[in-house]
MARKOLTOR-181897 format. One line per field, with one value per atom (N, C-alpha, C): residue number from 0; residue in one letter; x, y, z. Coordinates in pm, 1 decimal. Each point is the difference from the previous one (the first is absolute). Layout:
! MARKOLTOR-181897
mike: c(NUM:...)
fiti: c(A:...)
X: c(X:...)
Y: c(Y:...)
Z: c(Z:...)
This chain:
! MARKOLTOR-181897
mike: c(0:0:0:1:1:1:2:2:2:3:3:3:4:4:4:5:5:5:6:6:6:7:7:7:8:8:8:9:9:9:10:10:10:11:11:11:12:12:12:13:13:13:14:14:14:15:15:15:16:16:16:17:17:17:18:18:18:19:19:19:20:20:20:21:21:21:22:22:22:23:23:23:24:24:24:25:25:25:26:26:26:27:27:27:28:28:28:29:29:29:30:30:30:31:31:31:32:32:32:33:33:33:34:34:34:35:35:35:36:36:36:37:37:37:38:38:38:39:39:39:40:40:40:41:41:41:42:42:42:43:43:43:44:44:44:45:45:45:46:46:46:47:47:47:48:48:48:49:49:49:50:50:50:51:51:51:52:52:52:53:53:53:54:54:54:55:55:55:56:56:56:57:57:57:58:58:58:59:59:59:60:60:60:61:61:61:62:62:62:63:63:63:64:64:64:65:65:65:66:66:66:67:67:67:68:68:68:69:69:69:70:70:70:71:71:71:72:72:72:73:73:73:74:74:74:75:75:75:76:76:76:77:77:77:78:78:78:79:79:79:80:80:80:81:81:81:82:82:82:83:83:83:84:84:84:85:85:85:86:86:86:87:87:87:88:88:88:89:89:89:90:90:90:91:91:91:92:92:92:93:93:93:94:94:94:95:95:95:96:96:96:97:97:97:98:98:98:99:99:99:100:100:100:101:101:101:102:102:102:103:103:103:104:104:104:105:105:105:106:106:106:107:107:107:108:108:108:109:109:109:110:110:110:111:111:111:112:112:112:113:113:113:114:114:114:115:115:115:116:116:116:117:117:117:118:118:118:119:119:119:120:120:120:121:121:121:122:122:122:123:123:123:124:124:124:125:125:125:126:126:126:127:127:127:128:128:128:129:129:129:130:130:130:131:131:131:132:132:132:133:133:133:134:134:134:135:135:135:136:136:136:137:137:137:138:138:138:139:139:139:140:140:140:141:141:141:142:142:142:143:143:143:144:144:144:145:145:145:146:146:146:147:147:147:148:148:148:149:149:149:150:150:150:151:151:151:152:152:152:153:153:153:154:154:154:155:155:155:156:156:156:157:157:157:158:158:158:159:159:159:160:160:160:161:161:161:162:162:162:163:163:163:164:164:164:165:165:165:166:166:166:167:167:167:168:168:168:169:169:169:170:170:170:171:171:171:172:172:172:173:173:173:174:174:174:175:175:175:176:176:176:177:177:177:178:178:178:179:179:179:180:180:180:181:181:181:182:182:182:183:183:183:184:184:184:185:185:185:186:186:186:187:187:187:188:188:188:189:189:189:190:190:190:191:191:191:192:192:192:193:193:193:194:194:194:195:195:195:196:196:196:197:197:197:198:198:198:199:199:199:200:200:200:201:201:201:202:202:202:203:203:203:204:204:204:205:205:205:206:206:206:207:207:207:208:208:208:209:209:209:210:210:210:211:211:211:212:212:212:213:213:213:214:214:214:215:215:215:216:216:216:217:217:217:218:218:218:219:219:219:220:220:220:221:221:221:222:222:222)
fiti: c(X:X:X:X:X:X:X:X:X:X:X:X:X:X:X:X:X:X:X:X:X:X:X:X:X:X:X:X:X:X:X:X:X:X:X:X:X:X:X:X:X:X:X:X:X:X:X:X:X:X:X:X:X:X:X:X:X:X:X:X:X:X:X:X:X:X:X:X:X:X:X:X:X:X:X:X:X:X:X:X:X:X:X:X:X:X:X:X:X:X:X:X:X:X:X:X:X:X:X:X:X:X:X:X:X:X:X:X:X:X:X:X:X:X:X:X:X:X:X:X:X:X:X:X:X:X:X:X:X:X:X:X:X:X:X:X:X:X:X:X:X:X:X:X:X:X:X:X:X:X:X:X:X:X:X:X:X:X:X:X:X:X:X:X:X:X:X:X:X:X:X:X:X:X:X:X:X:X:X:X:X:X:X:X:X:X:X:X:X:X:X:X:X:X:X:X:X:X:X:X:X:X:X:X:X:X:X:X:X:X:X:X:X:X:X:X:X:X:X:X:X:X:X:X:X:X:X:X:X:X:X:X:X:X:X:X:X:X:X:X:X:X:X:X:X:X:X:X:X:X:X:X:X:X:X:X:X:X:X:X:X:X:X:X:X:X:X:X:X:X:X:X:X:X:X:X:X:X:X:X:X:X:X:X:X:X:X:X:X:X:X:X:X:X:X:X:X:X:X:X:X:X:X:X:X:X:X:X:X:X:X:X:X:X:X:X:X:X:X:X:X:X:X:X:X:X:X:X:X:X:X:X:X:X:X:X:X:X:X:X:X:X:X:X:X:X:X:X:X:X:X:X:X:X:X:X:X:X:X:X:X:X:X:X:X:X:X:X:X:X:X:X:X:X:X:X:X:X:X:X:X:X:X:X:X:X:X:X:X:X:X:X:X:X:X:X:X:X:X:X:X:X:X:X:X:X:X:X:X:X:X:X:X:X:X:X:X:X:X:X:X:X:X:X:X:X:X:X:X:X:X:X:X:X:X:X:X:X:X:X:X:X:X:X:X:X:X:X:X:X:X:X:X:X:X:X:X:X:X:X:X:X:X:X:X:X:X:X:X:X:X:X:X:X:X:X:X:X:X:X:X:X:X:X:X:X:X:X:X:X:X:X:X:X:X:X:X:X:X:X:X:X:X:X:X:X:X:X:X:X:X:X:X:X:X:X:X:X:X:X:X:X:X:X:X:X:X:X:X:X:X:X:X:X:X:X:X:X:X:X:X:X:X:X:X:X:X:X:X:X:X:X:X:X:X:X:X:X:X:X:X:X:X:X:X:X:X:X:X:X:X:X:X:X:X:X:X:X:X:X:X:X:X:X:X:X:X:X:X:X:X:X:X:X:X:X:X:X:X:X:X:X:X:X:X:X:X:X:X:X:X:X:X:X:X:X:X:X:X:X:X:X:X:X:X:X:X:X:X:X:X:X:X:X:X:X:X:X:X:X:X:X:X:X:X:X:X:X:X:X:X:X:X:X:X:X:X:X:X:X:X:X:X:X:X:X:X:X:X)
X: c(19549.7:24.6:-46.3:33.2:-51.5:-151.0:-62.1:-190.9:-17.0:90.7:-29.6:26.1:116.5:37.6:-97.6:-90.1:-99.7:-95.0:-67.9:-156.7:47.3:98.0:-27.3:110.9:-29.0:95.3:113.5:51.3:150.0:115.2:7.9:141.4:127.9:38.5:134.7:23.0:44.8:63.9:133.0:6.4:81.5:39.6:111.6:-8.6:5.2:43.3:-40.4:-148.6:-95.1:-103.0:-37.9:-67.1:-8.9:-139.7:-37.3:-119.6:0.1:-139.8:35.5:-129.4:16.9:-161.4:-32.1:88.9:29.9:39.9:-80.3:95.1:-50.1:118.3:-30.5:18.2:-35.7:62.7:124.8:24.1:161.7:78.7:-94.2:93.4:-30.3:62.9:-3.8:-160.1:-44.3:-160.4:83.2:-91.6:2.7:-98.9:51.1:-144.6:44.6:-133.0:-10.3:-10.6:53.7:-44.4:32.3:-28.4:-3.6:77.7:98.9:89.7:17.1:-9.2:-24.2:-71.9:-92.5:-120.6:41.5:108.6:68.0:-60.8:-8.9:-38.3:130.7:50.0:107.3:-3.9:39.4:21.3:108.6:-12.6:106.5:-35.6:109.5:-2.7:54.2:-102.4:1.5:-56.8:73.7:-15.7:-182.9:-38.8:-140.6:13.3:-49.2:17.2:34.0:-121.2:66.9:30.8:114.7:88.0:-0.7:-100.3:-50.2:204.5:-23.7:128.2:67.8:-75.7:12.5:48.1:-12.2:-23.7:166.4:-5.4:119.7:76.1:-129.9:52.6:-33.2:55.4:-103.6:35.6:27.3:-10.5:-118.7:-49.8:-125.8:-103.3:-33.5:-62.5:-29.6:99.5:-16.5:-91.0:-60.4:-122.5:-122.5:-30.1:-89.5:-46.7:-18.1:0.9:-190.9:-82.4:-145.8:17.5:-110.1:-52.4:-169.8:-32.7:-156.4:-74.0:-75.3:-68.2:-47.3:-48.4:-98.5:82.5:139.7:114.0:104.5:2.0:117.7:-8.9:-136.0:40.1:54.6:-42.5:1.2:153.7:42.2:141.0:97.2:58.9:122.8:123.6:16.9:73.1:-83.3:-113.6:-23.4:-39.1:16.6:-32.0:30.3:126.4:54.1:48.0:-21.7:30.6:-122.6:-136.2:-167.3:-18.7:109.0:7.6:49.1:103.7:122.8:140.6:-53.8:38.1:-116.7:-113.3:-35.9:38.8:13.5:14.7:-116.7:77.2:-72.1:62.2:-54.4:65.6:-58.0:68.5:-43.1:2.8:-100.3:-8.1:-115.1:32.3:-82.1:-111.8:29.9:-101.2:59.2:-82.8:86.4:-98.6:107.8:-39.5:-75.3:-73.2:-69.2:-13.6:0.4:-26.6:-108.7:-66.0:-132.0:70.0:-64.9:28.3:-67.4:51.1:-72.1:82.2:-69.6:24.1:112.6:106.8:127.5:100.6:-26.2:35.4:-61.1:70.5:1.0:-16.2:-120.7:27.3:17.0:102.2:43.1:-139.6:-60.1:-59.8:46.6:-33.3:58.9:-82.8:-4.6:-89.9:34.5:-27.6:-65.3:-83.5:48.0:-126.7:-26.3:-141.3:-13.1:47.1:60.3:43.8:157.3:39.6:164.9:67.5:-39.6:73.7:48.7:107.8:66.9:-48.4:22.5:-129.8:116.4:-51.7:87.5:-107.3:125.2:-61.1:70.4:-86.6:14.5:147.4:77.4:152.8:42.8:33.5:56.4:164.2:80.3:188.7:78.7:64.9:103.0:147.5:72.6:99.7:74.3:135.1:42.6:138.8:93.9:130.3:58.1:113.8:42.7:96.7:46.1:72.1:191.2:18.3:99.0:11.6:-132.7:-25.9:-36.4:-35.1:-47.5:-178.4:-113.9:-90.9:-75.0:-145.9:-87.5:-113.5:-43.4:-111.4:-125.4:-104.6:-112.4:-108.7:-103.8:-173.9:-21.2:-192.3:-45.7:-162.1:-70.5:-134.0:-98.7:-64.2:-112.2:-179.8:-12.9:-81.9:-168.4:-105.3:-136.2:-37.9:-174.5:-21.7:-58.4:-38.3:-17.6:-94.1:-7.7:-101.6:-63.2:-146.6:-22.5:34.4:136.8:50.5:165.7:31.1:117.8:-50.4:-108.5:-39.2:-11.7:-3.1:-79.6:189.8:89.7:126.4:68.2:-34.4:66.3:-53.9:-13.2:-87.5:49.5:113.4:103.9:9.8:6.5:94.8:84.3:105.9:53.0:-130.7:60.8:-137.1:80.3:-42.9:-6.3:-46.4:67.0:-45.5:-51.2:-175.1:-1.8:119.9:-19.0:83.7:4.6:-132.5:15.7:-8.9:57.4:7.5:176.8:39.5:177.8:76.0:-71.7:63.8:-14.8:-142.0:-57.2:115.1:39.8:33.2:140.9:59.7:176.8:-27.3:-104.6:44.8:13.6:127.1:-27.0:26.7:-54.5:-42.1:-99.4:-81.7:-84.0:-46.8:30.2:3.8:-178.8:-103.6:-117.7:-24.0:-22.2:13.8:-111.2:-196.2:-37.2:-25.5:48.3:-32.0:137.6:66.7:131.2:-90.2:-47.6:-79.0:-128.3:-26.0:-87.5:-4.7:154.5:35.7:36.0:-21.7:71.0:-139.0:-34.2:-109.1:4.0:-91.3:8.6:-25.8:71.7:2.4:-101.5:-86.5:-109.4:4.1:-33.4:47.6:-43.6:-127.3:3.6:85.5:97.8:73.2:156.1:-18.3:128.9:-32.5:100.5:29.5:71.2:-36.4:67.7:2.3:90.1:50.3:97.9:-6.2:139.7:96.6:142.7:73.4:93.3:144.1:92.2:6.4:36.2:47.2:144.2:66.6:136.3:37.8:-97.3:7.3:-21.1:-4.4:31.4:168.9:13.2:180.9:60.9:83.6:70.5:78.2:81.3:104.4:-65.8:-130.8:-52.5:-20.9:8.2:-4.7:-83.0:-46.6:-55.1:-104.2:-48.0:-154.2:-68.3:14.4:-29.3:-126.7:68.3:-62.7:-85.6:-90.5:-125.4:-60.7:20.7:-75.5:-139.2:-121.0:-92.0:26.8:-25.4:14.9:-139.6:-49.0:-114.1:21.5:-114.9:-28.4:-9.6:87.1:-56.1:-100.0:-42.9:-166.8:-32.1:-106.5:2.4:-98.5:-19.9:-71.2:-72.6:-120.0:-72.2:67.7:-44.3:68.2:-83.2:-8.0:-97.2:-24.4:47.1:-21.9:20.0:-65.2:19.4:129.7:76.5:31.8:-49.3)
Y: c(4648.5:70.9:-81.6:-145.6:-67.1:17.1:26.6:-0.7:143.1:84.5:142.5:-8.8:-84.3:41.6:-52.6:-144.5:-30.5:58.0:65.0:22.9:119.4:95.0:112.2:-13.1:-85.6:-78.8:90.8:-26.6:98.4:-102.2:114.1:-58.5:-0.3:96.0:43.0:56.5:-23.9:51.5:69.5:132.8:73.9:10.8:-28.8:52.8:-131.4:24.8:-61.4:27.5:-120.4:45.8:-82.8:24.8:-65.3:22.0:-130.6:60.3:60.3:118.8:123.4:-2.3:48.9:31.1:142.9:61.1:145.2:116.5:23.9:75.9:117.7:97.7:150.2:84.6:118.3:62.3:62.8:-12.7:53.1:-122.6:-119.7:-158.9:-42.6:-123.9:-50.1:-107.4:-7.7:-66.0:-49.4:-124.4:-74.3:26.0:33.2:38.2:-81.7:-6.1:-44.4:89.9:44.8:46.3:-60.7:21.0:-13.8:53.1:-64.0:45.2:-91.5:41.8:-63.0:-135.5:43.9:-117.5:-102.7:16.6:-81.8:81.0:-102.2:80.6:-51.7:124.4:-44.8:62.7:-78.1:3.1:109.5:73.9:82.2:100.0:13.5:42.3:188.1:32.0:184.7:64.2:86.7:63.4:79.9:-34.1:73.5:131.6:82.9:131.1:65.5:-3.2:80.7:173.0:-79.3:155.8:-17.6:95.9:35.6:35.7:-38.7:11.9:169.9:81.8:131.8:68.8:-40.5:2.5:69.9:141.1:26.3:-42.9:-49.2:6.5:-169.2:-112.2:-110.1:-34.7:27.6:-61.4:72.3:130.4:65.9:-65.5:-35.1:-41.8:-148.0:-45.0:-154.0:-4.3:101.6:-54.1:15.8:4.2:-69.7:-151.5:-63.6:-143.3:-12.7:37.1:-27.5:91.2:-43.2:101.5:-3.0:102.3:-48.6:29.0:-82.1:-90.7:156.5:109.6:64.9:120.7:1.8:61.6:-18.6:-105.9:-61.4:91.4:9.5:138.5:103.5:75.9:109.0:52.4:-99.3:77.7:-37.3:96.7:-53.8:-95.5:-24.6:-72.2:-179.8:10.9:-177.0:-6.4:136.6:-8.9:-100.5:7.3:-83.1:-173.0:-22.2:-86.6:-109.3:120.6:-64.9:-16.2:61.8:18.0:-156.0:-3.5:-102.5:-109.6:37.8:-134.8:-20.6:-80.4:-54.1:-133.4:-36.7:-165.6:-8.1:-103.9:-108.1:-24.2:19.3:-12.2:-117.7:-112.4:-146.3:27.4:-54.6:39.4:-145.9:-46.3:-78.2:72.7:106.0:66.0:164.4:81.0:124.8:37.9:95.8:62.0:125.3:7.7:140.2:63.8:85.3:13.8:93.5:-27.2:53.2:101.5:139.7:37.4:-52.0:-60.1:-62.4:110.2:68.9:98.2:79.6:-16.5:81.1:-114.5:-89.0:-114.5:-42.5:-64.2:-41.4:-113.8:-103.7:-134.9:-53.2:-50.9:-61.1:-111.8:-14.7:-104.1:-47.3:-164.6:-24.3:-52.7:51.3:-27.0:-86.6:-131.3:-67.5:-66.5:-87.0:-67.7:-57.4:-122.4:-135.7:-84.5:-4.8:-128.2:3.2:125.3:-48.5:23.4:28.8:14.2:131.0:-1.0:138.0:86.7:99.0:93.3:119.6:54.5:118.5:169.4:78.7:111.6:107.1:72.1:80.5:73.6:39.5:103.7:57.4:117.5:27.5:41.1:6.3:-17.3:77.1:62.5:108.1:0.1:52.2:-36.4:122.3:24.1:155.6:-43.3:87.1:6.6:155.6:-4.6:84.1:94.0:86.1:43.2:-53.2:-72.4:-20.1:-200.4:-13.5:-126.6:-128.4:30.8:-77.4:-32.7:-97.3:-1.2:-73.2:65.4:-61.8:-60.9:-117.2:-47.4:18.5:51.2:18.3:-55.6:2.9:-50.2:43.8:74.1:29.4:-113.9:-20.3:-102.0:113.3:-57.5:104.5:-92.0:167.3:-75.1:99.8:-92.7:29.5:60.6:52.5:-40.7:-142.0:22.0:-97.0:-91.6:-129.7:-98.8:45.6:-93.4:15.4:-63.1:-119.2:-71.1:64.5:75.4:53.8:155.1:63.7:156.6:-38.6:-125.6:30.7:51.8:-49.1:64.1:108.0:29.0:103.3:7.4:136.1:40.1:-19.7:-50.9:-26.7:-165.7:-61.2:-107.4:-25.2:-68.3:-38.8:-103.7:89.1:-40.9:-146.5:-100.5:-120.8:-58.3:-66.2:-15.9:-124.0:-10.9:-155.1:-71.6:-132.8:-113.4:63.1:32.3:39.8:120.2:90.1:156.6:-7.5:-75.0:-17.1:54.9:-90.9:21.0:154.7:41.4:126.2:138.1:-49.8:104.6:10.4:-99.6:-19.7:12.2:41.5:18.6:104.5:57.9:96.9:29.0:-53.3:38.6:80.5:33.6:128.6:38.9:142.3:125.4:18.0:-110.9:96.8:1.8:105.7:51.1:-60.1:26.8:-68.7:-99.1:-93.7:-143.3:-41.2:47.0:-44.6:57.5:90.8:49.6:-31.4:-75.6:-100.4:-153.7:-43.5:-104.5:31.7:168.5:18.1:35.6:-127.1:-1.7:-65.4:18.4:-3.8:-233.4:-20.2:-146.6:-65.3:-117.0:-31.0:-90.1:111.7:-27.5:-158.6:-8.3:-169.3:-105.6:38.2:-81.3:14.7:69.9:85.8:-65.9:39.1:-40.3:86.1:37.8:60.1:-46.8:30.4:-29.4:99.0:29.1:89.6:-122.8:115.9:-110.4:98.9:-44.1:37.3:171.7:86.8:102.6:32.6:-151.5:0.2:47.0:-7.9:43.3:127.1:78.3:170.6:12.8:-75.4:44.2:-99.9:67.2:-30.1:-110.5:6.5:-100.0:-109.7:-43.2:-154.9:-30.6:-170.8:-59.4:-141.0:-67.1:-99.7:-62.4:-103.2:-103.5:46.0:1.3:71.0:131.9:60.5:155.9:-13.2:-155.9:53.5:-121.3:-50.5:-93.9:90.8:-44.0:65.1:-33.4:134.4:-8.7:-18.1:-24.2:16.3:96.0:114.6:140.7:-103.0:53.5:-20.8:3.1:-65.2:60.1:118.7:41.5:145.2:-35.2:16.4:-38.2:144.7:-11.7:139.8:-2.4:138.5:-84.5:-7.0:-90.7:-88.9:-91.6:-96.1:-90.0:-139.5:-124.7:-81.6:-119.5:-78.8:-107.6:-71.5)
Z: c(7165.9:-124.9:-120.9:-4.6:-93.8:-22.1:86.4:-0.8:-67.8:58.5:-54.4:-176.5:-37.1:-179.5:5.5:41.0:-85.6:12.8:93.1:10.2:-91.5:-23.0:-60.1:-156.9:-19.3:-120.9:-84.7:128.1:2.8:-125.3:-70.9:-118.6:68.6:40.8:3.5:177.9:95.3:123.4:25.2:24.8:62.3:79.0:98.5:120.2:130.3:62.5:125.8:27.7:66.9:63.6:120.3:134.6:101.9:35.9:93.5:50.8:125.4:-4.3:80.2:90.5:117.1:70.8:78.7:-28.3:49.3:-115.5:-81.0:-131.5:87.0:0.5:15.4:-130.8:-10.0:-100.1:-0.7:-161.1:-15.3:17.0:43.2:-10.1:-74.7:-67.8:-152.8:-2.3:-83.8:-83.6:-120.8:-41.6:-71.0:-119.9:-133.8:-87.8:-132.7:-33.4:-159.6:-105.9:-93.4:-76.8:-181.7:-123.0:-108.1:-63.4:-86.4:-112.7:-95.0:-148.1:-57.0:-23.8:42.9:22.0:103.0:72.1:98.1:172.5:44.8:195.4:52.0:30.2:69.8:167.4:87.3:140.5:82.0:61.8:49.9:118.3:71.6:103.1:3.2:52.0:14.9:82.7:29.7:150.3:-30.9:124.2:51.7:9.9:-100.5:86.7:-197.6:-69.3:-137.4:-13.9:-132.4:9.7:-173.0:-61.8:-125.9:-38.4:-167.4:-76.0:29.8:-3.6:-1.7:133.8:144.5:120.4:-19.2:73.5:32.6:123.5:95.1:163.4:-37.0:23.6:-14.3:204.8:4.5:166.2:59.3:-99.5:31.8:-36.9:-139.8:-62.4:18.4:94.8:13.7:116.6:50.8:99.4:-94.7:-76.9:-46.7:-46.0:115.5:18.5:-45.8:-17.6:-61.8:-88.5:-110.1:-120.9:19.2:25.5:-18.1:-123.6:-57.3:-114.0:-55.2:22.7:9.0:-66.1:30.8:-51.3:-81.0:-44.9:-105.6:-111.9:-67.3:-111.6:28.8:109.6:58.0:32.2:110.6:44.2:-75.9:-5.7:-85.6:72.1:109.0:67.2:-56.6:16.8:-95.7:-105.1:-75.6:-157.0:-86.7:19.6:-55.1:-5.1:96.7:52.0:-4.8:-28.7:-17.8:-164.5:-105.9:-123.9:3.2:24.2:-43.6:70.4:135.5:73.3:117.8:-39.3:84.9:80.8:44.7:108.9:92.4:15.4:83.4:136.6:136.7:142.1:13.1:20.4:61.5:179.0:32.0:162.6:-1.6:151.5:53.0:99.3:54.6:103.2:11.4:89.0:-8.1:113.8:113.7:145.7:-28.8:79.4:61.7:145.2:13.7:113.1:85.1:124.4:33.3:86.7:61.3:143.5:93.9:130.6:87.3:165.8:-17.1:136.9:-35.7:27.8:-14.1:-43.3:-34.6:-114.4:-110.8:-78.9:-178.1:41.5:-65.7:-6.7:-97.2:-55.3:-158.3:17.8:-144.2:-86.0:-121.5:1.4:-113.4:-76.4:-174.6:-96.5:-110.2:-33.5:-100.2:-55.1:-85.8:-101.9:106.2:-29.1:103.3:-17.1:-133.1:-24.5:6.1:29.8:35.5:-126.4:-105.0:-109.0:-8.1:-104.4:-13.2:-81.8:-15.6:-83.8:-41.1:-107.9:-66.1:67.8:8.6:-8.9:-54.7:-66.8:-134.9:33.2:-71.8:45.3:-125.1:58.8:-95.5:55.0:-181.3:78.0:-87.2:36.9:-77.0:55.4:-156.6:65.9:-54.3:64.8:66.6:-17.4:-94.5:-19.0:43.9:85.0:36.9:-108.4:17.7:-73.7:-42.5:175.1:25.5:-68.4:-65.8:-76.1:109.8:98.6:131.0:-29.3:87.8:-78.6:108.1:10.0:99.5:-44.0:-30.1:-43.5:145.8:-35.5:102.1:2.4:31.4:4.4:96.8:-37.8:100.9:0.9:95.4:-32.9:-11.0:-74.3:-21.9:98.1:0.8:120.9:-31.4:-8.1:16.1:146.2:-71.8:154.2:69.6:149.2:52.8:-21.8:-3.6:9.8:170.6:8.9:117.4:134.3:-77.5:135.1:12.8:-96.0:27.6:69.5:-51.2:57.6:156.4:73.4:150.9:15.2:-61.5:60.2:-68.0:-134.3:-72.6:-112.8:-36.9:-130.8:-152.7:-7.5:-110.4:16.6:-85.3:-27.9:-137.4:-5.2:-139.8:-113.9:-143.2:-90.9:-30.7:68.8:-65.4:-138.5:-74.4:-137.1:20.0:-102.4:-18.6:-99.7:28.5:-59.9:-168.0:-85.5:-112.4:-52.1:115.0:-73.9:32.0:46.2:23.0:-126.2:-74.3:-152.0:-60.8:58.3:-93.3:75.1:114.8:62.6:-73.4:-3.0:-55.9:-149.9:-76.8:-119.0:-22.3:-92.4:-35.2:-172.7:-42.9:-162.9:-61.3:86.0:-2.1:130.1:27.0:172.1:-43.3:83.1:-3.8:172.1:24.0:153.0:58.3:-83.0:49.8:23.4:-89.6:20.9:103.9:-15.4:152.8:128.1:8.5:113.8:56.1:-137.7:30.1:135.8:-57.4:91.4:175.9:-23.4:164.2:71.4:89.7:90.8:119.2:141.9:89.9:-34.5:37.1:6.1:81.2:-54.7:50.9:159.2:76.4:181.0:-8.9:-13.0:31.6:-51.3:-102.3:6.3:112.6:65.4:63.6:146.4:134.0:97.9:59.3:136.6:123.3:117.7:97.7:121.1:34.8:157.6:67.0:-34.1:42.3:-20.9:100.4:42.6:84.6:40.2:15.0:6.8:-38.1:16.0:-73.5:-127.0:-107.8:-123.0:33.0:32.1:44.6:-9.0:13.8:-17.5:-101.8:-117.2:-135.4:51.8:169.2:-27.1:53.7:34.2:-25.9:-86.8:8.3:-133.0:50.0:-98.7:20.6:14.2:-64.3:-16.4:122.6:166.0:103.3:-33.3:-54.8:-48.8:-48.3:-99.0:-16.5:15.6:112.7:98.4:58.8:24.1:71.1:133.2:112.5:117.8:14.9:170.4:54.1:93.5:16.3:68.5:141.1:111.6:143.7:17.0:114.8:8.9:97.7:-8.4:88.6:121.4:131.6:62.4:68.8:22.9:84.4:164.9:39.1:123.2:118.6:74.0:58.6:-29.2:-144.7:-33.2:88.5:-12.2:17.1:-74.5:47.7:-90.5:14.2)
C-alpha cells in the first residue's frame, strides 16, 4: 500500500485496503480519485450503480464502461462528467476458449510496475439514508497482444495523462477521450496462468504465477 500512495501520490486514505489477486465483480477495488485538488484513496465496490439507479443491485452489474459510450448512455454519463478515477492495478486476467475450456491469461507492463486504468465512480444514497459508493473500468479496444485473447481491454492511462483524467475544472469530452487508447502492446506481457482464478474464493500471489502447457506428443512418437 505504501508504493501504491506513492506512485499515484495519494493525499488522504479511506478505508481499509489489502492486497488482492482475484478481484471479482461486485467485490471491493481500490481507486483514486480528486477532491479538492487532493487524490484521495478509497475502497468501492466493482460493479457501478449511477446516483439515480432505482434497482442498484441491478445496476451494479455494470462492472466495464466502454470508452466509445461514456457520452452516450446515461448509466456513465455522469460519472464521465464528474467523477472520474483512477484503478491502481498491477496486471489484469483474460481469458481464451481452448476446446470446451477458458484458459485465464495474465496481463502486464514488463517492467512490473503498477499502472492506472481509467474509472469511472458514483455514488448512490438510498432513500432509507444507506449508501453505495461504485466504479466501473473503462475499457478500449484491444491491443494486438491482448486481441490474440480478447477484443476489449481496460484503457490504461500513461504516467502523464493521470492528472488530465482526474481533473475536473473543465468537462471537454474530447480531449478526456482522447487519453482512452489501446495501450502500447510492446510494452505489455502475457502468460497462462492457473485455472484457479476462475473461482472468486481463491486468493493469492499463486494466481498469477506463469504455468508451463504440458507437452503434447503425436502418437507413435518416440522418447
Amino acid at each position: 500500500m505504501e508504493e501504491v500512495v506513492k506512485r499515484f501520490m495519494v493525499d488522504s486514505v479511506r478505508g481499509l485496503h489489502q492486497v488482492r489477486y482475484n478481484i471479482a465483480p461486485l467485490q471491493p477495488i481500490t481507486i483514486v480519485f480528486q477532491e479538492s485538488a487532493k487524490r484521495i484513496l478509497e475502497t468501492v465496490s466493482w460493479g457501478l450503480v449511477p446516483s439515480w439507479a432505482d434497482n442498484p443491485s441491478r445496476a451494479g452489474t455494470c462492472i466495464n464502461a466502454r470508452s466509445e459510450t461514456l457520452s452516450e448512455k446515461p448509466v456513465f454519463r455522469g460519472g464521465f462528467r464528474s467523477k472520474r478515477c483512477l484503478i491502481p492495478a498491477t496486471g489484469f486476467y483474460e481469458w481464451r476458449k481452448e476446446g470446451k475450456s477458458k484458459q485465464p491469461y495474465y496481463f502486464q507492463l514488463k517492467s512490473g510496475e503498477p499502472f492506472a486504468m481509467a474509472g469511472i465512480w458514483e455514488d448512490w444514497h438510498s432513500p432509507e439514508g444507506s449508501q453505495i459508493v461504485s466504479a466501473a473500468v473503462v475499457t478500449v479496444w484491444a491491443n494486438r497482444l491482448v486481441n490474440q485473447v480478447h477484443h476489449r481491454m481496460p484503457a490504461i492511462l500513461g504516467f502523464f495523462d493521470e492528472d488530465k483524467w482526474l481533473d475536473h475544472s473543465a468537462f471537454k469530452p474530447e480531449a478526456l477521450q482522447s487519453l482512452l487508447k489501446p495501450y502500447a502492446a510492446e510494452e505489455m506481457e502475457s502468460f497462462p496462468v492457473s485455472t484457479k482464478v476462475n473461482s472468486a474464493a481463491n486468493e493469492g500471489e499463486e494466481l498469477i504465477r506463469k504455468i508451463v502447457p504440458l507437452p503434447t506428443f503425436e502418437q507413435g512418437s518416440l522418447f
